[in-house]
VOPAGU-2260 file (C-alpha; in pm, 1 decimal, decimal comma):
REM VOPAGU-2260
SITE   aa  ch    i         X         Y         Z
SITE  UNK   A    0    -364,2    -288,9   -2682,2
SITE  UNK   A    1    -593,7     -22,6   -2529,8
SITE  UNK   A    2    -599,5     -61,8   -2149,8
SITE  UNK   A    3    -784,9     115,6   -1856,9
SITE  UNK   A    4    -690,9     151,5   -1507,1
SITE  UNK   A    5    -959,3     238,9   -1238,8
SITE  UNK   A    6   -1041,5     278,3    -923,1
SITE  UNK   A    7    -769,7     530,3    -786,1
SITE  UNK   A    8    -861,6     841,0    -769,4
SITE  UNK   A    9    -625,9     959,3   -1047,5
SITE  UNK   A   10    -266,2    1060,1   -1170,6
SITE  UNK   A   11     -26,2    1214,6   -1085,1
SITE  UNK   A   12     -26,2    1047,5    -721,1
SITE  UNK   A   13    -180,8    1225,9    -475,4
SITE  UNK   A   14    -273,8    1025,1    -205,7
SITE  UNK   A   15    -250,3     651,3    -116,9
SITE  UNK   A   16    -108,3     355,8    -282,1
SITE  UNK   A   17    -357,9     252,5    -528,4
SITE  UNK   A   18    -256,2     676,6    -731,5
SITE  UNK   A   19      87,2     530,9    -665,0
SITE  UNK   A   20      37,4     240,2    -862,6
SITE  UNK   A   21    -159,2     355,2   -1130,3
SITE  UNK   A   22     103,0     608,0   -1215,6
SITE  UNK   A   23     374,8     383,6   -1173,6
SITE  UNK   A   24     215,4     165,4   -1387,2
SITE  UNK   A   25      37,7     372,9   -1633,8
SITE  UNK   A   26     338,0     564,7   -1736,9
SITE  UNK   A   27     577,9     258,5   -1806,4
SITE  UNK   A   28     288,3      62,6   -2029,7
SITE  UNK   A   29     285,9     384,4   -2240,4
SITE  UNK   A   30     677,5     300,7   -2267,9
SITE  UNK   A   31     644,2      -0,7   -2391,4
SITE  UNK   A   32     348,8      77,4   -2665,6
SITE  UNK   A   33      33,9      10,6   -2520,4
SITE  UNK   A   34    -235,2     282,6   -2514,9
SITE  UNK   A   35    -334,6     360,2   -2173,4
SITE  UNK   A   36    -663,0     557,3   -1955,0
SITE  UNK   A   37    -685,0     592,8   -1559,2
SITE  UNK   A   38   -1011,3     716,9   -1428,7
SITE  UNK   A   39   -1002,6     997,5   -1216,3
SITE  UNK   A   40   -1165,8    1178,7    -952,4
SITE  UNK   A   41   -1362,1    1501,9   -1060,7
SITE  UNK   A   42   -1191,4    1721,9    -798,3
SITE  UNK   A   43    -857,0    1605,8    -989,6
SITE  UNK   A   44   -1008,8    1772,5   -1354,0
SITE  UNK   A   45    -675,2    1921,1   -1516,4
SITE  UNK   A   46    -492,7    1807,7   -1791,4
SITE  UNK   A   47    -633,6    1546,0   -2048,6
SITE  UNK   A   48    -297,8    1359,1   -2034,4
SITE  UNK   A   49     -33,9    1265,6   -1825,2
SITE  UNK   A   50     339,7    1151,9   -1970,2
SITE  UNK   A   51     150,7     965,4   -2230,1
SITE  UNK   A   52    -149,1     816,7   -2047,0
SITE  UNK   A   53    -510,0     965,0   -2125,2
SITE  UNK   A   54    -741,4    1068,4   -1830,8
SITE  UNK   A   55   -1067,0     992,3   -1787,4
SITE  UNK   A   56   -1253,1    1244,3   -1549,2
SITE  UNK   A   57   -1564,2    1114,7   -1352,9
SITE  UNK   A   58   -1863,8    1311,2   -1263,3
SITE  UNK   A   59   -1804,7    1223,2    -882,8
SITE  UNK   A   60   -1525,6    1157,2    -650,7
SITE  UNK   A   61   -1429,7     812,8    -521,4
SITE  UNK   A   62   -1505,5     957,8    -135,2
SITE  UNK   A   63   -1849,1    1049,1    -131,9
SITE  UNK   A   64   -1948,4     791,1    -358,9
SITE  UNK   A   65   -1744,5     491,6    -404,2
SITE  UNK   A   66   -1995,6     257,5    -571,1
SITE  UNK   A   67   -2131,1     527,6    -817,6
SITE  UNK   A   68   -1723,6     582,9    -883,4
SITE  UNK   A   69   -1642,7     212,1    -959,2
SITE  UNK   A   70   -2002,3     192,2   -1170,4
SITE  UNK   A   71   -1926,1     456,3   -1389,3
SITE  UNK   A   72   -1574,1     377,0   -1452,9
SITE  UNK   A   73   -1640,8      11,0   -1523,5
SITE  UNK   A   74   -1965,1     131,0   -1768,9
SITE  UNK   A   75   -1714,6     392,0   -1984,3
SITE  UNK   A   76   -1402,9     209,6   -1952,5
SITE  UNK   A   77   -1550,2    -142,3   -2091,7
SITE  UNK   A   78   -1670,5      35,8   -2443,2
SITE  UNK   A   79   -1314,1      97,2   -2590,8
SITE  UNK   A   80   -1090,4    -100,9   -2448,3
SITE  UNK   A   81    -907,8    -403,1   -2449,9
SITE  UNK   A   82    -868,0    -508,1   -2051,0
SITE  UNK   A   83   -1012,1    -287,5   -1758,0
SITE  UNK   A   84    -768,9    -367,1   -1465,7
SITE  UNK   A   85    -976,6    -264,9   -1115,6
SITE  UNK   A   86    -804,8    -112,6    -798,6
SITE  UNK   A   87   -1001,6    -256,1    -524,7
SITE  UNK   A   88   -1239,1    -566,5    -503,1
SITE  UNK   A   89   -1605,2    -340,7    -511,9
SITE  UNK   A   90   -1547,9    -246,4    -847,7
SITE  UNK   A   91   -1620,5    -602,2    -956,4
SITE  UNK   A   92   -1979,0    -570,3    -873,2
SITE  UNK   A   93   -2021,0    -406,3   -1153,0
SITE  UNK   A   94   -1842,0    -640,4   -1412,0
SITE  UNK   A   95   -2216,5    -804,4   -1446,3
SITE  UNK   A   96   -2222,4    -633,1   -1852,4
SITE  UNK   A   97   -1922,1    -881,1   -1915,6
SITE  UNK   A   98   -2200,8   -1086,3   -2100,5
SITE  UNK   A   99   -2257,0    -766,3   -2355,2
SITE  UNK   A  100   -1872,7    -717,4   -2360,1
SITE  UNK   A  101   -1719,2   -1079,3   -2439,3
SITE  UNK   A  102   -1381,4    -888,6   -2585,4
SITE  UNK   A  103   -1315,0    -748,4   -2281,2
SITE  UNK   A  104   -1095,0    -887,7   -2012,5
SITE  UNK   A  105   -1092,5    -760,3   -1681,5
SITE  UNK   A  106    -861,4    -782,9   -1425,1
SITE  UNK   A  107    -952,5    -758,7    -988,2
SITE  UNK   A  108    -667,1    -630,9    -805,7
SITE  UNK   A  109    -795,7    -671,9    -450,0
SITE  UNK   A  110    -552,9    -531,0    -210,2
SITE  UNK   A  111    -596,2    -747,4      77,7
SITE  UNK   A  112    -807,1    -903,2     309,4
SITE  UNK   A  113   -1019,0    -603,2     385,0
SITE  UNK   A  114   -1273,7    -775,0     621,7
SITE  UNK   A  115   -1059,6    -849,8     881,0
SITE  UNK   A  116   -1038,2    -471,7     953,3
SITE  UNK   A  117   -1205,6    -437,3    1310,8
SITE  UNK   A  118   -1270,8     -83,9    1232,4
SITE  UNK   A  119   -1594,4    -132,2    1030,0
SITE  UNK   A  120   -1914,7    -255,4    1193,0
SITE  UNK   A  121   -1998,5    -629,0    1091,6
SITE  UNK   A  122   -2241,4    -521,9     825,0
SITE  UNK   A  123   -1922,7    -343,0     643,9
SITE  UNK   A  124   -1695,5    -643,1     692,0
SITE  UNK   A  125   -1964,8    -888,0     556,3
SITE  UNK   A  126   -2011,5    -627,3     239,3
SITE  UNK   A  127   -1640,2    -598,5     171,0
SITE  UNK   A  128   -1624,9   -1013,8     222,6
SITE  UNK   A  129   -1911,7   -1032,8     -79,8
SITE  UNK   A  130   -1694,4    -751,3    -285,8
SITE  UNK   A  131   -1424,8    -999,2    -274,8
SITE  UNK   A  132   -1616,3   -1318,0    -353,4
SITE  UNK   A  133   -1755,3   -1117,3    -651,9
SITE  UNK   A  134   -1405,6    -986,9    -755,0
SITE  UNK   A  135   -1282,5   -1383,3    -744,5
SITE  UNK   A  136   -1615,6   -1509,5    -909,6
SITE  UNK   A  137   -1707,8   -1247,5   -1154,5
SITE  UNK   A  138   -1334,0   -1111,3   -1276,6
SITE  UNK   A  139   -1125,1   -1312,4   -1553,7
SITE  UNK   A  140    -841,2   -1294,5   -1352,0
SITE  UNK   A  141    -783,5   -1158,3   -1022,3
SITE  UNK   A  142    -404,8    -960,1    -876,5
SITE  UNK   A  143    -236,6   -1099,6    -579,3
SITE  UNK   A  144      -5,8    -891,1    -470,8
SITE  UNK   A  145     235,2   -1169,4    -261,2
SITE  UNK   A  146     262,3   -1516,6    -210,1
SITE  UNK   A  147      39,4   -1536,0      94,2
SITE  UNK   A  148    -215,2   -1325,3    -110,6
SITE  UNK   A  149    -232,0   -1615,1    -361,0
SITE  UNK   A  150    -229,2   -1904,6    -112,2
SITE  UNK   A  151    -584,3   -1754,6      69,9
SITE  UNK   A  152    -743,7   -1720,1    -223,5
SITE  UNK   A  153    -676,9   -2113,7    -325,7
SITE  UNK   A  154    -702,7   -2181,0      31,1
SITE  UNK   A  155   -1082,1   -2068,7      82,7
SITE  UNK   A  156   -1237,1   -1996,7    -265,7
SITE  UNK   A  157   -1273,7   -2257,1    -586,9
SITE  UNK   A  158   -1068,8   -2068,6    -795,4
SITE  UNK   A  159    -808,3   -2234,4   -1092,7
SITE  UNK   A  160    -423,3   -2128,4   -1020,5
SITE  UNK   A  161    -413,3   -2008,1   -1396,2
SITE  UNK   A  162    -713,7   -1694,4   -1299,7
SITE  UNK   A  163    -473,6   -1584,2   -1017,9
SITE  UNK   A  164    -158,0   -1341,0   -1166,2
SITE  UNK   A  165      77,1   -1304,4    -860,3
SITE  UNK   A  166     231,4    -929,7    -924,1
SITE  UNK   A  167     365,5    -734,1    -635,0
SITE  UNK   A  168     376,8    -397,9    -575,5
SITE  UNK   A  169     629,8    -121,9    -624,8
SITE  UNK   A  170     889,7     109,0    -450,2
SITE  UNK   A  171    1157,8     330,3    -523,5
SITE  UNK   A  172    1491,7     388,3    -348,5
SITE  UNK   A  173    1487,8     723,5    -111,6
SITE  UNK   A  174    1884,5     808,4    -133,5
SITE  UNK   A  175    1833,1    1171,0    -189,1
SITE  UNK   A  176    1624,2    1321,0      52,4
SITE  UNK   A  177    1634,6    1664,8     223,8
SITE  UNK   A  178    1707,7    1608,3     585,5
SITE  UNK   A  179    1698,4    1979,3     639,5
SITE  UNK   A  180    1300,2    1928,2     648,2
SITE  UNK   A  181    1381,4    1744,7     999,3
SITE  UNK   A  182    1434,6    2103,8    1104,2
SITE  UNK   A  183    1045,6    2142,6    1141,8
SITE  UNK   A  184     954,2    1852,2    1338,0
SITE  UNK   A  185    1261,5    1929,1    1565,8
SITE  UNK   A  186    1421,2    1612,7    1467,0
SITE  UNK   A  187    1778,8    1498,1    1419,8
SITE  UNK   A  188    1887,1    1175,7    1211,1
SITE  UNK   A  189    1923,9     862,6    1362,5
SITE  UNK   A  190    1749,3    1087,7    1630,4
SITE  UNK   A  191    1390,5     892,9    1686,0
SITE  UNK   A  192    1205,3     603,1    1578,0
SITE  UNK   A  193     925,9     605,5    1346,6
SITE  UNK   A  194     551,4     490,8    1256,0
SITE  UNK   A  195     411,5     592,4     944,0
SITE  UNK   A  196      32,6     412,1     954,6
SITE  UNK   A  197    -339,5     448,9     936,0
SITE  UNK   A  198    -431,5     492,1    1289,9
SITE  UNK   A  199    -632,5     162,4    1316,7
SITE  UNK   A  200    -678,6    -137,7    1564,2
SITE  UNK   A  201    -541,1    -399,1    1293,0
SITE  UNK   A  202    -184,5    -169,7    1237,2
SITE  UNK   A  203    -114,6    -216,4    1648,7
SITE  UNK   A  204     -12,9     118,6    1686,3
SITE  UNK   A  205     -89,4      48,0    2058,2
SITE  UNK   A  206      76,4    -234,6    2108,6
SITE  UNK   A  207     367,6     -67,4    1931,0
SITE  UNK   A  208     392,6     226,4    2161,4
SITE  UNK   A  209     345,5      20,5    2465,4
SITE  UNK   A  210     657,2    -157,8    2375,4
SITE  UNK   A  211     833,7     169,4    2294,2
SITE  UNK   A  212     755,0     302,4    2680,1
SITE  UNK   A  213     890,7     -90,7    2817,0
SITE  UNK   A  214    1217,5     -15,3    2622,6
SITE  UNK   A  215    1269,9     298,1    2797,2
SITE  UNK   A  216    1493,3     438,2    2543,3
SITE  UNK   A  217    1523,0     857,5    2532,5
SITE  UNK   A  218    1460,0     915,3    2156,1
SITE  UNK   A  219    1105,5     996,1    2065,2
SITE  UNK   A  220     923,1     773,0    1901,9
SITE  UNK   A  221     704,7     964,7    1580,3
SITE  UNK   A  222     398,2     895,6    1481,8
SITE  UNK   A  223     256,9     998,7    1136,4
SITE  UNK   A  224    -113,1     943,8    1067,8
SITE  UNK   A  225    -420,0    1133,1    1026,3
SITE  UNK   A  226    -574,7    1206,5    1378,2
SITE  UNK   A  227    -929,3    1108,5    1301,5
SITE  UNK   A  228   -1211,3    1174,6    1587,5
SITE  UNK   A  229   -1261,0     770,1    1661,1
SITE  UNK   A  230   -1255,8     587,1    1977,1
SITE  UNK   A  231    -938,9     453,2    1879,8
SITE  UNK   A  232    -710,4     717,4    1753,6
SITE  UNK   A  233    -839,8     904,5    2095,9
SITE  UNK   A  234    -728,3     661,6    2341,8
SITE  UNK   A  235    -377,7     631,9    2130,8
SITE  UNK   A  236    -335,2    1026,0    2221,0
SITE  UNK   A  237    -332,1     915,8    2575,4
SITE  UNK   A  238      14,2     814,5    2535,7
SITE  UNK   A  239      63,4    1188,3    2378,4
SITE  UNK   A  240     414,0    1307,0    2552,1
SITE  UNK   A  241     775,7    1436,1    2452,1
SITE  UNK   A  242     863,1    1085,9    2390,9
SITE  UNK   A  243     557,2     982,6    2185,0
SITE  UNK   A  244     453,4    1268,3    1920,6
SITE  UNK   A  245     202,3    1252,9    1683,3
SITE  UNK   A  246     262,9    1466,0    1348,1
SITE  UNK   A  247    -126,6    1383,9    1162,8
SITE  UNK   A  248    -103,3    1321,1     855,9
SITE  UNK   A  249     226,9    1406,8     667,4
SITE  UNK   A  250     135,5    1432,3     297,8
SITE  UNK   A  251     401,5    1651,0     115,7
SITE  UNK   A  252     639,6    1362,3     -27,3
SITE  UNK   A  253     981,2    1496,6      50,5
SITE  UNK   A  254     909,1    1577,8     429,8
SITE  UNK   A  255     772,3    1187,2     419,8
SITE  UNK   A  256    1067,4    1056,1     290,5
SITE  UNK   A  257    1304,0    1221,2     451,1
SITE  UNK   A  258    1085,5    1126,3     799,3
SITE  UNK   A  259    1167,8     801,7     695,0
SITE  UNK   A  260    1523,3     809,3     603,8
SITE  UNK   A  261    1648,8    1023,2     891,3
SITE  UNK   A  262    1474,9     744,4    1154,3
SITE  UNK   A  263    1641,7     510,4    1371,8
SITE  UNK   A  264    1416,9     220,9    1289,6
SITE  UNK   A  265    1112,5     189,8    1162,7
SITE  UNK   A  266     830,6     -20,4    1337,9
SITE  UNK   A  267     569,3    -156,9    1102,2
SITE  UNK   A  268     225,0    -285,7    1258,2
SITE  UNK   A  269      20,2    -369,8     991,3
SITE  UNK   A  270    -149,0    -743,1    1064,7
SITE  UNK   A  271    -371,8    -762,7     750,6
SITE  UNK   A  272    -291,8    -765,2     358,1
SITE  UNK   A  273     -12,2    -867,5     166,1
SITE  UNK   A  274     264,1    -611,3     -20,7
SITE  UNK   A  275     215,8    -289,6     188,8
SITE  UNK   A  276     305,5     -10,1      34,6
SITE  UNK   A  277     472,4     178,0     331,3
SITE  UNK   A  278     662,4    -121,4     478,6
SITE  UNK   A  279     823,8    -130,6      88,5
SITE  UNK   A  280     925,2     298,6     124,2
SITE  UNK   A  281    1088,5     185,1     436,5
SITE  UNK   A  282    1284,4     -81,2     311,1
SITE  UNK   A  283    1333,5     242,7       4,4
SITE  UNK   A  284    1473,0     456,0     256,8
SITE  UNK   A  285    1697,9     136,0     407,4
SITE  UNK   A  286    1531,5     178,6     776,3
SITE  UNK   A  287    1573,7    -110,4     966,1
SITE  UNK   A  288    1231,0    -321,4    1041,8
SITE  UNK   A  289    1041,8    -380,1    1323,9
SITE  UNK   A  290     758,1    -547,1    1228,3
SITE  UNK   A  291     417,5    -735,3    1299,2
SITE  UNK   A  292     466,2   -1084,5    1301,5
SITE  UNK   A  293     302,3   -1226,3    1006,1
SITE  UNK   A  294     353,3   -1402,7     667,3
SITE  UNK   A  295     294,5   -1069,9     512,6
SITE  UNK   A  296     552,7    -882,1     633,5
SITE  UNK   A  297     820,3   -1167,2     658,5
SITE  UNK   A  298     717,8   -1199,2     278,2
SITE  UNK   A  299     791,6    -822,6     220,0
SITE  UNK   A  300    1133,7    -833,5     458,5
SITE  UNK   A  301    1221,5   -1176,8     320,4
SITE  UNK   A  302    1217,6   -1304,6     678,4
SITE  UNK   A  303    1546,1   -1101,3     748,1
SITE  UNK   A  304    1408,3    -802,2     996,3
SITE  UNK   A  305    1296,5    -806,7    1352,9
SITE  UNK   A  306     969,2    -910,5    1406,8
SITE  UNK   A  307     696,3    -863,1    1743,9
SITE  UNK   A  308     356,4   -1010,3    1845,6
SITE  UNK   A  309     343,4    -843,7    2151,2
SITE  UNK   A  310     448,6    -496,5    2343,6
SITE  UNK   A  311     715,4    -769,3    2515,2
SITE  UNK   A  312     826,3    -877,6    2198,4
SITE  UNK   A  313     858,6    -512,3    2050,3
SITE  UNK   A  314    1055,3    -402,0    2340,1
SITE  UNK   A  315    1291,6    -644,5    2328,1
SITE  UNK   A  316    1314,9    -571,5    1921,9
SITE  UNK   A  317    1360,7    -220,6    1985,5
SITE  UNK   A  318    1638,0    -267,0    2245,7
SITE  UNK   A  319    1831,8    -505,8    1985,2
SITE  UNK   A  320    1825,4    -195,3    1749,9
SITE  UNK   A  321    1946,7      14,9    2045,7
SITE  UNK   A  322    2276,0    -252,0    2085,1
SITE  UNK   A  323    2369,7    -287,4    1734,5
SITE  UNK   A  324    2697,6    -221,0    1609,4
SITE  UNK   A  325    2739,3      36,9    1325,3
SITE  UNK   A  326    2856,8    -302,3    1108,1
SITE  UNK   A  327    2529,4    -459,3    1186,2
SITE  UNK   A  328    2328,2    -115,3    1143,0
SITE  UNK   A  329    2472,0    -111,8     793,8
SITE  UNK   A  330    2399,3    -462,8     686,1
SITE  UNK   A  331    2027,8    -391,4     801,2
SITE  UNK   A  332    2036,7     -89,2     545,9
SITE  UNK   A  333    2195,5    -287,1     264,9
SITE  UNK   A  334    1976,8    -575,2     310,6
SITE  UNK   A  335    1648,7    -312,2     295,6
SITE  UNK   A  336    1812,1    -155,8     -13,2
SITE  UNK   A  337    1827,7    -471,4    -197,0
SITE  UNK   A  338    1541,8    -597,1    -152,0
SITE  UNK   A  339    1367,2    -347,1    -303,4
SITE  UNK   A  340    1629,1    -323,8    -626,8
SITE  UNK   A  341    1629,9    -671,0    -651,0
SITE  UNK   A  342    1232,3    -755,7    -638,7
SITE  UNK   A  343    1021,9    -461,0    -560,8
SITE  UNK   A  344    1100,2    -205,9    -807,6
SITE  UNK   A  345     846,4    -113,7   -1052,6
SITE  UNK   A  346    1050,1    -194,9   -1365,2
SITE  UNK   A  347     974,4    -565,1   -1260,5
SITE  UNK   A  348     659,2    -494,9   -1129,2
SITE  UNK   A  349     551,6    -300,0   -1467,9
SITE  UNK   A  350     696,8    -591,7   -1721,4
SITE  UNK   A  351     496,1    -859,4   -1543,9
SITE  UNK   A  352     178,4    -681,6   -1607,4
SITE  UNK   A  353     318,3    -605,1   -1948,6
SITE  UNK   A  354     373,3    -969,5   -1969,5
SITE  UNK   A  355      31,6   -1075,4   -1864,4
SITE  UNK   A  356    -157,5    -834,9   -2027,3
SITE  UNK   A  357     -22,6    -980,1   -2357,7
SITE  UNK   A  358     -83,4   -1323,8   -2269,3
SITE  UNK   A  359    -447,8   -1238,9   -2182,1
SITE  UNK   A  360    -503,3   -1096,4   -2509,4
């Protein structure tokens, strides 16, 4: 079976979770025998393979041009292959040619629900709302990545159970990490409390820090994101201080993980979408969760965290944390552990898309 994965900007991972996933993914079909392209940025052009997958380089890069990026992958990767499975619901507007290409099947994985994000204008939000109409209308099957994923797509479009393939996402354990890189941040281990987020309204990063200052506990809360010149990320550096520091954007993979290992807790705002790839690297790392108060997240934390609404409620969360015992501190970390070896590991998540991809061809 000849499969191709686009809409990530290529392997190996550089960036965000959809590079995650395709490598993840990519690499263990290979494994098990199935012959495997991810289509990939232009800026990424190196090597024609990688562990066994082919790559397909683009003639532009998924940032200046999104649209042209999913349109040309979707034109190329339709002629030779079996099932094109699509990171991101825009990429379906071009699955139109299905009608010249009856052999191929082709799968929507849509994230989440984008158009709740208040950062885009309404314009933005109503495109990304018809991107994922046309990902549920036009694809043969569509990903949800969690439970609750699965239940809003029944719940508002006409859609038959059988087109929707419930398959989570993916996360490794973070045992090993190298807490000397603490050293640079001027950070100690069970020294701080952390936020690792896109500095947006819907991730109540605000609301967060608000109910860091009401706990008025003396380790410094961290902030990694990328410091972007909006309205929003500027009034979030109003709380700048010793006790609230923002790093930017922390991309090199061991200082990240062992950011997240070395933290007290690790408070998780993120309202909209379904498996979130960070909240799963904390669970990796065994950090104790604060987060949001959703079905979401109580899906990912199988309802076994601490959860907030408001700055109130994260206070009081964070002060729990504070009076823990080391017992309870180490249950928390077991319990994170687990959850991730015994559901969210990509050896699961890679056989049920091994699974399904043989039962839609």
């Amino acid at each position: 079976m000849k499969v191709a994965i686009i809409g990530s900007r290529g392997i190996p991972a550089k960036y965000g979770g959809y590079e995650t996933f395709a490598q993840e993914l990519s690499v263990r079909l290979v494994k098990m025998g199935m012959q495997v392209e991810v289509y990939c940025d232009k800026v990424e052009n190196g090597s024609d393979t990688y562990n066994g997958v082919t790559l397909k380089y683009l003639a532009c890069t998924k940032t200046s041009n999104p649209l042209k990026y999913y349109r040309d992958s979707v034109r190329k990767a339709e002629k030779s292959n079996d099932v094109v499975l699509i990171c991101g619901a825009a990429g379906a507007l071009f699955i139109y040619s299905k009608v010249f290409h009856q052999k191929v099947a082709y799968l929507t994985n849509m994230d989440g629900i984008e158009y709740l994000r208040t950062k885009w204008t309404l314009p933005k939000r109503l495109f990304v709302r018809f991107c994922i109409w046309t990902s549920v209308y036009l694809s043969d099957y569509v990903i949800a990545d969690s439970k609750s994923i699965r239940e809003f797509l029944l719940k508002n479009y006409i859609i038959k159970d059988k087109r929707i393939i419930q398959i989570e996402y993916g996360a490794d354990i973070n045992d090993k990490p190298d807490l000397s890189l603490l050293d640079e941040y001027n950070l100690k281990p069970d020294g701080y409390y952390l936020v690792v987020s896109r500095l947006e309204p819907e991730n109540n990063v605000e609301s967060i820090i608000r109910g860091y200052f009401k706990s008025n506990i003396q380790q410094p809360l961290i902030v990694v994101g990328n410091l972007l010149e909006t309205k929003y990320v500027n009034g979030l550096l109003q709380y700048k201080s010793d006790k609230v520091r923002f790093l930017g954007g922390v991309y090199d993979k061991r200082k990240l993980e062992s950011l997240r290992f070395g933290c007290k807790a690790y408070l998780h705002g993120h309202s909209v979408g379904g498996t979130n790839p960070s909240l799963l690297e904390a669970l990796g790392s065994g950090n104790i969760i604060i987060a949001h108060d959703n079905v979401f997240n109580r899906e990912v934390t199988d309802n076994k965290m601490k959860y907030f609404i408001t700055p109130e409620e994260c206070s009081d969360a964070i002060i729990e944390v504070e009076n823990l015992s080391d017992n309870d501190i180490s249950g928390y970390k077991k319990l994170a552990i687990k959850r991730i070896k015994d559901f969210y590991n990509w050896e699961r998540i890679a056989q049920d898309y091994y699974n399904a991809l043989i039962k839609i061809c």
